[in-house]
N, C-alpha and C positions, 0 to 999 in steps of 0.2 A: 556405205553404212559403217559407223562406229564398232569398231568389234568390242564381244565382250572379253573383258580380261578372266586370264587363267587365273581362276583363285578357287583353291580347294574347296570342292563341294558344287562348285558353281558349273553349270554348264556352257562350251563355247556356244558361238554364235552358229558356226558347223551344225553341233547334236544340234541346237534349236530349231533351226531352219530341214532338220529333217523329221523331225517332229511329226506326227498327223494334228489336224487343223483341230479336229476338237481337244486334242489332250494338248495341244499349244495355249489354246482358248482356257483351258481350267488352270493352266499355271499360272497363267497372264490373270486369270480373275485373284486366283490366291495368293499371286505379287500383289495385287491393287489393295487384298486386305486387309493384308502384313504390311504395308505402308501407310494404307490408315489410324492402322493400330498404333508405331511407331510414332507415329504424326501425332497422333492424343497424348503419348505418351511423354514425346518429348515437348510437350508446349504444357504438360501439366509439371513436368520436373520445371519449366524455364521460371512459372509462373511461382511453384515452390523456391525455388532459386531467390527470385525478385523480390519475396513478401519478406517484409521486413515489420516494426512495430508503429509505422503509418498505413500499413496497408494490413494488416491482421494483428490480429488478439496478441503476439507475443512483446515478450516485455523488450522494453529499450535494450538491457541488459544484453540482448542477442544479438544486437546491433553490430555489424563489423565496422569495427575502426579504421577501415583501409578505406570504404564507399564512401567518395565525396560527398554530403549532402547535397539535392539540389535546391534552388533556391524557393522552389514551389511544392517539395514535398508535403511540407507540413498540413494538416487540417485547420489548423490556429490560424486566425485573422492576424494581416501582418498592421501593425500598428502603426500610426502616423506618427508618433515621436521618437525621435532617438532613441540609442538607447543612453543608459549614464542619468545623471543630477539633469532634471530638466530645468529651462531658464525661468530664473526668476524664486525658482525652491531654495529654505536656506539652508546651505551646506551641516554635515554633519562632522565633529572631529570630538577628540578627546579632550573635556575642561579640565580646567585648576580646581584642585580642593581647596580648601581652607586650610586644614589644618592637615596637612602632609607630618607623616611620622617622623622626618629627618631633614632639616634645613640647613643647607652648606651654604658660604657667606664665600665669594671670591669676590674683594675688591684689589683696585690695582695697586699694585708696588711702585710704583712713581710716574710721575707726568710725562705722558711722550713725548710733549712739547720741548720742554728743557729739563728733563731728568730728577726734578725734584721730588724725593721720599712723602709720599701723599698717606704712611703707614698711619699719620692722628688726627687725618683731616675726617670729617661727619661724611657720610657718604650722600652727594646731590641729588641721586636717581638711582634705581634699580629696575632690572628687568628678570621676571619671573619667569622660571622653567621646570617641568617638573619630569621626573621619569619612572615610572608604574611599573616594577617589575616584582615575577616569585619568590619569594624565600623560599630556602632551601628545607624541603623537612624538619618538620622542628620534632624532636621527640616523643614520643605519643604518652599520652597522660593516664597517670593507671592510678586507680581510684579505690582504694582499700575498703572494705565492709565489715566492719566487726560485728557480728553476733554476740553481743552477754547475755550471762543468763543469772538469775537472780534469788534467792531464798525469802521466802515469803516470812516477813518474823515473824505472825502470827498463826500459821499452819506448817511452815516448813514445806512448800510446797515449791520445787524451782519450776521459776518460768525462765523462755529462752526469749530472744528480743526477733521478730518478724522480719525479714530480709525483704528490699523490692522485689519487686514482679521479676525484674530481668536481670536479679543476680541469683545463679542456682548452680553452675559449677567455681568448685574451689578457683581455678583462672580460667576467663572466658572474653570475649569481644563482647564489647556496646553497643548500644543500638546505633549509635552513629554510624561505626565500624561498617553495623547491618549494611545500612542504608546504602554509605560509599559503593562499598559490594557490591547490591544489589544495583546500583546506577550503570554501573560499566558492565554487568553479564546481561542483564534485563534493558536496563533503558536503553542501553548504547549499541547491543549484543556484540561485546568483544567478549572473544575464546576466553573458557578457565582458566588456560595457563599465562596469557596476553594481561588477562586481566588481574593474575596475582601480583604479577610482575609488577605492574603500573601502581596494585596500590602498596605493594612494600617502597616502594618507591618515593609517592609522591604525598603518603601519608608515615610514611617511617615506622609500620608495623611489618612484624612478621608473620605470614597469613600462610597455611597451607595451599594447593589444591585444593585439597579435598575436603576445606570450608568454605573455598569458593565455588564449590560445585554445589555444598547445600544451600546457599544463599537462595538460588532460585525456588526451591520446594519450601525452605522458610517461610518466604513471602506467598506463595502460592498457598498455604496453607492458611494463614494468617486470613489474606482478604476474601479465600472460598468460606473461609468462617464468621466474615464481618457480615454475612448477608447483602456485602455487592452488588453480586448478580442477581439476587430476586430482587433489588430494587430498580436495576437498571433493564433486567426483561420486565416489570410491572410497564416502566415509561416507555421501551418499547413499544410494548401491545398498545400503549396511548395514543402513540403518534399517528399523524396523518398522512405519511410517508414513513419506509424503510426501507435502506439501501441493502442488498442478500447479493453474497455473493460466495464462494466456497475456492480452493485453490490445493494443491497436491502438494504433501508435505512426507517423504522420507522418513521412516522410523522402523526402528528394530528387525528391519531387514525387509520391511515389507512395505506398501502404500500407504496412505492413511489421506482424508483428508481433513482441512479447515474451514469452519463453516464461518459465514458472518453476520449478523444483521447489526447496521448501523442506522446514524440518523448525522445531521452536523454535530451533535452533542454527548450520545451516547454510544458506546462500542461495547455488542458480547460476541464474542468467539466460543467454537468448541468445537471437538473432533469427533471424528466416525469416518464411514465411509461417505458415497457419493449416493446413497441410496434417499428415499423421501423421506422412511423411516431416521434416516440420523439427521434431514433436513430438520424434522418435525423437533428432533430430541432438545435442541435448544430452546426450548419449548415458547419461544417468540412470533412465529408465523401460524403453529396449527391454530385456527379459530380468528386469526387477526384479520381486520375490518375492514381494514385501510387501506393502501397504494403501495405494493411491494413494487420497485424498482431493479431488475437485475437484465442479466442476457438472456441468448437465446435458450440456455439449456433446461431442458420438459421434466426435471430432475423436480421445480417447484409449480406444474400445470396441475396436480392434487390437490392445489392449496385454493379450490375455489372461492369462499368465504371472503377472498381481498381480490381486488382489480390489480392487473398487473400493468407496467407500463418496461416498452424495449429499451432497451441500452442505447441512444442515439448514437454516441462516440461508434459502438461496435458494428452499426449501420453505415455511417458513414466512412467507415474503413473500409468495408464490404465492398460499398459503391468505387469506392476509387480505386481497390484492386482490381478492378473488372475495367475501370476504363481508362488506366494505365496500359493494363495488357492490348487493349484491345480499341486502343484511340479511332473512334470515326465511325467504330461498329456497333459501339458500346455507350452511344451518347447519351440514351435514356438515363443512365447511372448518374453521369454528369449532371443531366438535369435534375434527377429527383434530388439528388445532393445539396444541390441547390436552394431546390422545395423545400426540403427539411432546414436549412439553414436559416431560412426565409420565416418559417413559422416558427423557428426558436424565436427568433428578434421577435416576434409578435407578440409571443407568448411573453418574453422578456418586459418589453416596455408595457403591456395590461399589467404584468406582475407591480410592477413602478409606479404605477399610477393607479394601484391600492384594486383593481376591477378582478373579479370572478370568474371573468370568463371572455372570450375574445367576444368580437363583434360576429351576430350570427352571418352577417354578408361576408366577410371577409375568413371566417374556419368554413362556410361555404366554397368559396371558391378555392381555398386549399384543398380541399379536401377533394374536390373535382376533378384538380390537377395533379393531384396525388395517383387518383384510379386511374385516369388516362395515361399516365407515365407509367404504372407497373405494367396496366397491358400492353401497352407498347411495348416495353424490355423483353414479356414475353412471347408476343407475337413476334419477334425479331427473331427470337432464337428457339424458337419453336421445332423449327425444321432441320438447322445445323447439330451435326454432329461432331464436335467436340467438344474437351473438356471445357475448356472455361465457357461456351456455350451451354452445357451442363449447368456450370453454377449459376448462371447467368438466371437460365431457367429457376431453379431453386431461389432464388434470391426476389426473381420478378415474384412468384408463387407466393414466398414470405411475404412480401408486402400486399399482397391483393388478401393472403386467410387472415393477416391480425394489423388488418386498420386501426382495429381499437388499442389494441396494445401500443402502437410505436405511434402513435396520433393520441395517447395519455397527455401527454404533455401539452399540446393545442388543446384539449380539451377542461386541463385541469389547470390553469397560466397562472394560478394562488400558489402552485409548489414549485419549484425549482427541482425537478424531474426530468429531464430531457437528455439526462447522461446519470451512468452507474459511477461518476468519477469520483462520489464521495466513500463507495464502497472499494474501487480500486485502492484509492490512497490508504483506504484504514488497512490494507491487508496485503499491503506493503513490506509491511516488517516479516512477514512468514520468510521470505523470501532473503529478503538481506539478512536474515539469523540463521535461515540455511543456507546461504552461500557462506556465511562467517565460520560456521562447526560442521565443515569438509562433506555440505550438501544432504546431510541425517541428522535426527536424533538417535541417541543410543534405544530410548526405549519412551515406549506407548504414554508413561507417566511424567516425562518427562514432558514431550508436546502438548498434554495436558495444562502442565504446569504452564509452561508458556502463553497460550490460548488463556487463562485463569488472569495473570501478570498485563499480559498487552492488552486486555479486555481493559483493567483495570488504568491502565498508562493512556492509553490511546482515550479514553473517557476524561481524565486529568488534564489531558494535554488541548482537548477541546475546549475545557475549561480555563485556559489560561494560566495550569499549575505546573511548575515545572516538575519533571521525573524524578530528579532529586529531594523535591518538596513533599510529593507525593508517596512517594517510600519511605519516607523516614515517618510518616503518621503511622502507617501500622507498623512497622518494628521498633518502633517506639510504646505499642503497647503491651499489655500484661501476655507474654508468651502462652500460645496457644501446644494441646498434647497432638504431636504431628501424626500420634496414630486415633485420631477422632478428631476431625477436623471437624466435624457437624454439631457436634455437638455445645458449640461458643456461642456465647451471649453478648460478644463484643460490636460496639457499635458501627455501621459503616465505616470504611478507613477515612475518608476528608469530608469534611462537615459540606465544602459543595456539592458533594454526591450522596448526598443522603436525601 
């Protein structure tokens, strides 16, 4: 018999074997169930280890750089063409203007042939070339405003002459000026100070800090007061789908979150917590009719009044982390994966060919092999005790209580709902603006202000307008009092969103 080794605490094989039988027997159970426990324990770390942003909710961004990808991780169909200019497409390069701002003439100095001076000969042919580069800041153009004021010859009454909208201190920034600003902290989110730098730089002003820090509340101000957002939560509540989805944003030392409701065209944001009450406060979902689209979380199960449909994508992560870990045991996952990928296409090509609703034989038989797949996964692990049989369990359980929910999409094949990836992308930027400003906001009013700006940008840009175009329409107009932002009459900021 193997002896056991001397190691502090542990008893030899000697004290063991002199033991009495029963109290040998209770040790020997309570090794068995300290190595169970151990055994859950470390296959639930292995499986936490392994999950990466194909096999769960986190973002790419957590991704380790060292993990070779493999060639099948992905959930994405791998596609039959190359990649690159495929054959037969016509390539793309930079053309000639016409009228280039500066044409150099090099013809030659004599014949290579036999060395004769060709300086007065007509030149036979030419070949055109042109090279597109920056000037160098050109000095920034300051634009003087006189006020006069004037005596009335027949009362003596002086009048003073009306200044624009946007000239009100003695020396101040243009709205251009605004605009630049506000593209690089808001549309681009590069840092205060990142972004002073750039535009004393690259516009040849000299700009504080601490003007580039109000640029944002500017504009925040400006479009909370254009009526914006009751215009774009009005078309919300209209749609027939809405993509919700909410994300954790750092501020003033404490949590806060971002809420979302989008559509392909429309974006509003706003913050609270994680409660139903700050769900509701965007006041887009309480009472809404239509097809909320999000994940799993019971945050938006209040909002009876709308049908909801599951987040495919985060289904289909679910499945594969389970039968990754657990290849051979876990092939239900496989299959329904399958299943689901199956009645996308379906639902796809009905969408294509203009139809309502799938064929009732065919969301029949989905639908059949849907319920026989989840009880299978559960009846599989029904009995096993451990973790990832745990989720396994919860997961089978999920799909057998909300068939209707994550089967929306088979059901509804007119929307393009079978994944939350239009609310992913839009709420994006929370995230790449708090990795940019050292993972916080300073304060509550500030991610306000943002949530207000990216509501505003991300709507523009579904629009086909660019963030630079798009900013410079409200700071371009009649400045708003930043301490009554409610109280403006100004019209939506770009005539496409109004």
């Amino acid at each position: 018999m193997r002896a056991v080794p001397d190691e502090p605490g542990l008893p030899t094989a000697e004290e063991l074997a002199a033991l009495p039988h029963a109290v040998l027997a209770e040790r020997l159970a309570e090794a068995y169930r300290l190595i169970a426990q151990l055994t859950a324990r470390v296959d639930a770390l292995e499986r936490r280890a392994g999950r990466d942003s194909f096999t769960s909710s986190r973002p790419p961004s957590s991704d380790s750089p060292f993990r070779k990808k493999p060639q099948d991780r992905s959930l994405r169909e791998k596609g039959k063409r190359p990649p690159g200019k495929q054959p037969g497409e016509p390539g793309a390069t930079m053309r000639l203007v016409d009228d280039p701002d500066e044409r150099l003439f090099f013809p030659p100095a004599q014949c290579r042939g036999c060395g004769e001076p060709l300086g007065g000969e007509p030149a036979a042919a030419q070949r055109r070339h042109q090279v597109t580069d920056v000037a160098p800041a050109p000095a920034p153009r300051v634009t003087e405003y006189v006020a006069q004021a004037k005596a009335c010859p027949c009362c003596g009454e002086v009048t003073e002459g009306e200044m624009p909208a946007h000239v009100r201190a003695r020396a101040s920034f243009g709205p251009e000026a605004h605009a630049q600003a506000a593209n690089l902290v808001i549309g681009h989110h590069v840092p205060v100070y990142r972004a002073t730098l750039l535009l004393c730089e690259l516009a040849g002003i000299a700009v504080s800090t601490g003007w580039m820090a109000s640029v944002r509340r500017k504009a925040a101000v400006l479009i909370e007061g254009s009526g914006f957002a009751d215009r774009v939560r009005e078309l919300l509540r209209s749609a027939p789908a809405v993509h919700a989805d909410e994300t954790p944003a750092r501020t003033a030392g404490g949590l806060r979150y971002l809420h979302l409701a989008c559509t392909a065209y429309l974006t509003l944001m706003h913050t609270g917590d994680r409660s139903a009450d700050a769900i509701d406060a965007g006041g887009v979902l309480p009472g809404y009719a239509g097809i909320i689209v999000r994940d799993g979380y019971s945050g938006y199960a209040h909002l009876t009044d709308a049908l909801h449909a599951w987040c495919g994508a985060h289904l289909l992560r679910d499945l594969k982390d389970l039968y990754d870990f657990e290849e051979g045991t876990q092939d239900w996952a496989r299959d329904m994966a399958a299943l689901l990928v199956e009645a996308r296409d379906a639902a796809r090509d009905a969408r294509r060919a203009g139809e309502t609703a799938l064929d009732p034989q065919v969301l029949a038989d989905l639908t059949g092999r849907y319920r026989e797949l989840a009880a299978a996964g559960l009846a599989a692990n029904l009995y096993r005790r451990t973790a990832t049989a745990g989720d396994a369990r919860r997961i089978a359980r999920r799909f057998l209580s909300f068939e209707d929910m994550i089967l929306r999409f088979a059901t509804r094949p007119d929307l393009d709902i079978f994944t939350n990836n239009e609310a992913e992308r839009t709420i994006r930027p929370v995230k790449v603006q708090q990795r940019s400003s050292g993972g916080c906001w300073r304060t509550i009013e500030g991610l306000a202000d943002f949530a207000v700006t990216q509501s505003y940008l991300s709507t523009a840009a579904k629009w086909g307008i660019g963030k630079l175009d798009a900013l410079r329409d409200p700071l371009q107009r009649p400045r708003l009092d930043t301490a009554s932002p409610r109280t403006s009459r100004i019209t939506p900021p770009h005539p496409h969103l109004r």
